[in-house]
C-alpha positions in Angstrom: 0.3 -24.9 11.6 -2.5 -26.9 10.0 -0.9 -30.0 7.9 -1.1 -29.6 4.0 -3.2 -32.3 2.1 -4.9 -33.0 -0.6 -8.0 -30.8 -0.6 -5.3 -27.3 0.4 -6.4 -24.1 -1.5 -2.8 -22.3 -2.9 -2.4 -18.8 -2.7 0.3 -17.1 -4.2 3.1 -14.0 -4.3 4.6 -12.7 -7.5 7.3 -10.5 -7.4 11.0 -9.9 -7.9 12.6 -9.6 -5.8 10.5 -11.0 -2.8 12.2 -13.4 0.1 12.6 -10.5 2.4 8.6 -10.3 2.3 6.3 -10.8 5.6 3.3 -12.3 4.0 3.6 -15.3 3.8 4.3 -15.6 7.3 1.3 -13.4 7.9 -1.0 -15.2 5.6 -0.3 -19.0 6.9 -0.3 -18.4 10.3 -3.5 -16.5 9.8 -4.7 -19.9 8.0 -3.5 -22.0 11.3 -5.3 -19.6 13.8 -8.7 -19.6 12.0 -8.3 -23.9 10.6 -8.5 -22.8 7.3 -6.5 -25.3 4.4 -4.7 -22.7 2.9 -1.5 -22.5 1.9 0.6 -19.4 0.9 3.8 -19.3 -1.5 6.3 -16.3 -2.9 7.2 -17.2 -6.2 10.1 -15.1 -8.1 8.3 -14.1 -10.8 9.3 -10.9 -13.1 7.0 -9.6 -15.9 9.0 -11.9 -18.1 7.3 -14.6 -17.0 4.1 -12.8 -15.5 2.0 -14.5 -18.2 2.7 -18.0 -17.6 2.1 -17.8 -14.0 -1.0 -15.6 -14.4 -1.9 -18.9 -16.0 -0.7 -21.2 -13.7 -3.0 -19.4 -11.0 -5.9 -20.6 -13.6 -4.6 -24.0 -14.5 -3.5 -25.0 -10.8 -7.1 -23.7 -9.4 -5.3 -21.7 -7.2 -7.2 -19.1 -5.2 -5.5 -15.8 -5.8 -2.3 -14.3 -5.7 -0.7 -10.9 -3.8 1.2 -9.1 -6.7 4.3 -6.8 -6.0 6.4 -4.8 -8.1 7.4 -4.6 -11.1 4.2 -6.6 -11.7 1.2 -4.6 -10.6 0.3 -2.6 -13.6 2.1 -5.5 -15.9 -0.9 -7.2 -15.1 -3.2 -5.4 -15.7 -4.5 -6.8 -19.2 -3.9 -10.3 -18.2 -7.0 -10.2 -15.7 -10.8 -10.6 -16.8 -11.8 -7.8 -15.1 -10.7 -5.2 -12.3 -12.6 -3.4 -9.0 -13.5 0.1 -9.5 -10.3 1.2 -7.1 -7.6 -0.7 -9.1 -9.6 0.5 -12.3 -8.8 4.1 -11.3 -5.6 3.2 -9.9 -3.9 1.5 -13.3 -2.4 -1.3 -10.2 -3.2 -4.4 -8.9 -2.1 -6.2 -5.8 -4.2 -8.8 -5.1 -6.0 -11.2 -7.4 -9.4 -13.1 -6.6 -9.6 -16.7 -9.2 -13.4 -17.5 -9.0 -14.0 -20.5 -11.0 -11.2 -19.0 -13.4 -12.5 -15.8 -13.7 -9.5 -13.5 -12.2 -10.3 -10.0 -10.7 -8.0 -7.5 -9.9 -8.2 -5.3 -6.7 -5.6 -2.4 -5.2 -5.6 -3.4 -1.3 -2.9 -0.8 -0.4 -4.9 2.2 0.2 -7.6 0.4 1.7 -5.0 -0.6 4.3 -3.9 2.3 4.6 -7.1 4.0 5.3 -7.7 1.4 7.9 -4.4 1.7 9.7 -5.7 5.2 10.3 -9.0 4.2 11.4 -7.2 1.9 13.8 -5.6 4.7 15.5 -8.5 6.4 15.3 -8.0 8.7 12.6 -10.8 9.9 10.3 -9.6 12.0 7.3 -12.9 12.5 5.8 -12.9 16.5 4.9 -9.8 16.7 6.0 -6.7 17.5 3.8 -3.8 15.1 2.8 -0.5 16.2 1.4 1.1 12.9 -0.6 4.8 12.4 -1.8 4.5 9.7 -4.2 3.0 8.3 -7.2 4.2 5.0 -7.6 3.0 1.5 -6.3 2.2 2.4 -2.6 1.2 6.6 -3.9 -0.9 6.4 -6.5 -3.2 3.8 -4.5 -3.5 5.5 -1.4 -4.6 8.7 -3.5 -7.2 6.9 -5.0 -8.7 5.7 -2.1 -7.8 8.5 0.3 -10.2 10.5 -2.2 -13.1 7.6 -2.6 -13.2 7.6 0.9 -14.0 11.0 1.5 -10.4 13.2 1.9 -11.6 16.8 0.8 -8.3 17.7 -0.9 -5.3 16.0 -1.8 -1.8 17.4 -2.8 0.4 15.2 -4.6 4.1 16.3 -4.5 7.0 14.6 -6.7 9.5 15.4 -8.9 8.6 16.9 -12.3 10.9 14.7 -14.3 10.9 11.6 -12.7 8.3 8.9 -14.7 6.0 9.3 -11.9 6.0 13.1 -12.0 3.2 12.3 -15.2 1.6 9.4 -12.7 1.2 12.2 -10.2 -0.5 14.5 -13.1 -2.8 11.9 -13.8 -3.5 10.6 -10.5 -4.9 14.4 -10.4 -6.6 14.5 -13.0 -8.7 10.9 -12.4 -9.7 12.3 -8.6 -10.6 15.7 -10.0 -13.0 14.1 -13.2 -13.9 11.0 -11.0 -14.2 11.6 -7.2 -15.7 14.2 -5.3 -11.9 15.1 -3.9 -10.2 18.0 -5.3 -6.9 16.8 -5.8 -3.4 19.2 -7.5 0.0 18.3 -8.3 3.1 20.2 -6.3 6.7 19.7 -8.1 9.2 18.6 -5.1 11.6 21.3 -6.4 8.7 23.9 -5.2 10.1 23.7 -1.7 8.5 26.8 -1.3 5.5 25.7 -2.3 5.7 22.5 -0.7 6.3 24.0 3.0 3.0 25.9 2.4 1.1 23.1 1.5 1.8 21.1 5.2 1.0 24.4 6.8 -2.7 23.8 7.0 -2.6 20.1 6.0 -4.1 17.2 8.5 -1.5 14.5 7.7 1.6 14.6 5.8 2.2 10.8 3.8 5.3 9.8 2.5 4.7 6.8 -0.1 8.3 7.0 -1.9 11.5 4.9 -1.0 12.9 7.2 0.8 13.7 5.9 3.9 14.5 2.7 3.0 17.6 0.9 2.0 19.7 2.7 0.1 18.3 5.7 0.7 17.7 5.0 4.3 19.7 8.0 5.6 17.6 10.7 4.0 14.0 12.3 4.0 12.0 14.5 1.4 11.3 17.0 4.6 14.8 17.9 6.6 13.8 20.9 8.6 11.8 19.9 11.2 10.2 23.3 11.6 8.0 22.4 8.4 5.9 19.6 10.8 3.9 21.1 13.4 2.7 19.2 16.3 -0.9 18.8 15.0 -0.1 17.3 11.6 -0.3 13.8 11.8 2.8 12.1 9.6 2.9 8.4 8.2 5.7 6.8 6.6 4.9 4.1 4.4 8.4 2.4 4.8 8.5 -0.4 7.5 11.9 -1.0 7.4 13.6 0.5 9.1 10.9 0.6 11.7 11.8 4.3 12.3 12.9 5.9 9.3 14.7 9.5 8.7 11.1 11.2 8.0 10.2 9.8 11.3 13.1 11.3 13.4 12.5 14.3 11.7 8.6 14.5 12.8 9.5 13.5 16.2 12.0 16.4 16.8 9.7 18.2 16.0 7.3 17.2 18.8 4.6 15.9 16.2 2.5 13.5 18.3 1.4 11.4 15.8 4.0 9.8 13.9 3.5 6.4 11.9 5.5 3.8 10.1 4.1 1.6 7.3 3.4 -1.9 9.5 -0.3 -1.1 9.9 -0.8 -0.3 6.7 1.1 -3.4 5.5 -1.1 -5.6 8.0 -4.5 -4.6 6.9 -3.6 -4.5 2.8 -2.8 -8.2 3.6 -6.1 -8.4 5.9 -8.3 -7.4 3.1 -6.8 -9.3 0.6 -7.1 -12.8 3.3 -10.5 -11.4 3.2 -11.2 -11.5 -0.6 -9.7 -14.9 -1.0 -10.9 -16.3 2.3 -14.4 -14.7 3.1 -13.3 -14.6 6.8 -11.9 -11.5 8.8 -8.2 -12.2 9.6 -7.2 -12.2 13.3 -5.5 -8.7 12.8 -4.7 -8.6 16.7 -3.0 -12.0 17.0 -0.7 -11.5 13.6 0.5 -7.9 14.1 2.2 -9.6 17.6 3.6 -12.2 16.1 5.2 -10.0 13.5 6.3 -6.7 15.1 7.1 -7.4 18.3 10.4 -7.9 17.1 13.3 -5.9 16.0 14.0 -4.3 12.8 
C-alpha cells in the first residue's frame, strides 16, 4: 500500500449503513497496484447530514465520492449537473469534483452491462425481464435500454413505492430510448411466468436474497427457468442466493451473482475519478476468492 502524504487525492463513501462495504478495499488496493496517491474513506453519512458532506467534498478538494443508499436520489439537487444515464435514472452513485464543479453519474448498470460482457454476453436485441425498481433496478433498466436491450419487462409489486418507480422507469425508456419497455405487477404470477418464457436473461435487482430475506426468492418453481435463460442475481451476499439454487435445479447454465457487477460499477467509477483503467483481474482475486 502506497504511504499517505501530503499531496494524497481523498475519495469518499456516503452511506448508512456502510462498514460491511468492499470498496474501499477495492479502491485502495487498486491505488497501491497502479502507484496512484489516492486514498479511499466510508463515511456514515445519512441524508441528514448529506449536505454538509456534499460540501466537505468541495471544501476538502476531495476528488469524488461513491454514494449508497438512502443517499442516491437525496443528492440529486445538491450536484451542479448530472450524466445523461443518472439524469434518466433520478440516482446517483458516484460523484466526479472537477475544480468544484460536482457531476453525478449512475455506475451500476454500466457495471452491470459489463459483467455480462465479461462473460461474454451481449443483450443487444435481446429481451430482459427485471424485478426491481429501486437503487440497483431502476439503473440497470436505464442502461440495459441505452445500450441496445430491445424489450425490457419490469416486474414489482403494484403497491410497494417502487411499483410507481417501475411505471416511470417505463415510461422514460419508452419516450426516451429506442427500447420498448412495460411494467408486470408481481401478483400477475401468471403473467409473470409468461414473460421468462421467451425472455434471454431473467435479473433480479430486489433484496431478496439477502439478509433478512435470505431464505426466499420472487421465482420458487424451478420449472419457470429454462436452461437457455440466463439468470443474474444482483445480491453478493450470500454468494449463492435462493434465486440462484432455484436456477440451478433447474439446469440453467448460466447463473450469476452480483460480484461482477459490483466490481466493474466500482471499475468505472475508479475510472471517472482516476482517468486510469483499474486492474479488474488482480482486485476481483483479492476479493472473492474467499468465503462468504
Amino acid at each position: 500500500m502506497e504511504r499517505i502524504d501530503g499531496h494524497t487525492i481523498l475519495i469518499g463513501l456516503l452511506a448508512t449503513p456502510i462498514r460491511h462495504s468492499m470498496s474501499p478495499t477495492m479502491h485502495n488496493n487498486a491505488f497501491a497496484m497502479l502507484g496512484l496517491n489516492y486514498a479511499y474513506l466510508a463515511f456514515e453519512v445519512g441524508q441528514k447530514e448529506l449536505p454538509s458532506a456534499v460540501q466537505a467534498i468541495r471544501t476538502l478538494e476531495m476528488r469524488g465520492a461513491n454514494i449508497s443508499m438512502p443517499n442516491k436520489q437525496a443528492i440529486l439537487p445538491l450536484l451542479d449537473d448530472l450524466a445523461p444515464a443518472a439524469k434518466l435514472a433520478g440516482a446517483v452513485n458516484t460523484v466526479v469534483n472537477d475544480h468544484g464543479k460536482l457531476t453525478g453519474y449512475t455506475t451500476d448498470g454500466i457495471g452491470f452491462m459489463q459483467a455480462l460482457a465479461a462473460e461474454n454476453i451481449d443483450l443487444r436485441g435481446e429481451k430482459m425481464v427485471l424485478a426491481g425498481a429501486g437503487g440497483a433496478g431502476t439503473p440497470i433498466a436505464i442502461q440495459a435500454a441505452l445500450d441496445g436491450v430491445k424489450e425490457i419487462v419490469i416486474v414489482n409489486r403494484a403497491t410497494d413505492p417502487q411499483g410507481s418507480q417501475a411505471q416511470k422507469n417505463v415510461k422514460i425508456i419508452n419516450e426516451q430510448t429506442n427500447a420498448h419497455a412495460r411494467f408486470v405487477p408481481l401478483a400477475d404470477q401468471a403473467q409473470f411466468k409468461a414473460e421468462l418464457a421467451d425472455a434471454t436473461i431473467y435479473c433480479d435487482a430486489t433484496g431478496v436474497g439477502m439478509k433478512p430475506l435470505a431464505d426466499q426468492s420472487l421465482i420458487t418453481d424451478p420449472s419457470w427457468l429454462r436452461e437457455d435463460l440466463i439468470v443474474y442475481d444482483t445480491v453478493y451476499a450470500p454468494r449463492t442466493t435462493k434465486l440462484m439454487t432455484i436456477a440451478q435445479a433447474a439446469g440453467v447454465r448460466h447463473v450469476f451473482n452480483g460480484l461482477g457487477m459490483m466490481l466493474y460499477q466500482g471499475a468505472e467509477a475508479f475510472q471517472l475519478w482516476t482517468g486510469q483503467a483499474m486492474p479488474v483481474q488482480a482486485i476481483a482475486d483479492l476479493l472473492f476468492n474467499g468465503k462468504d
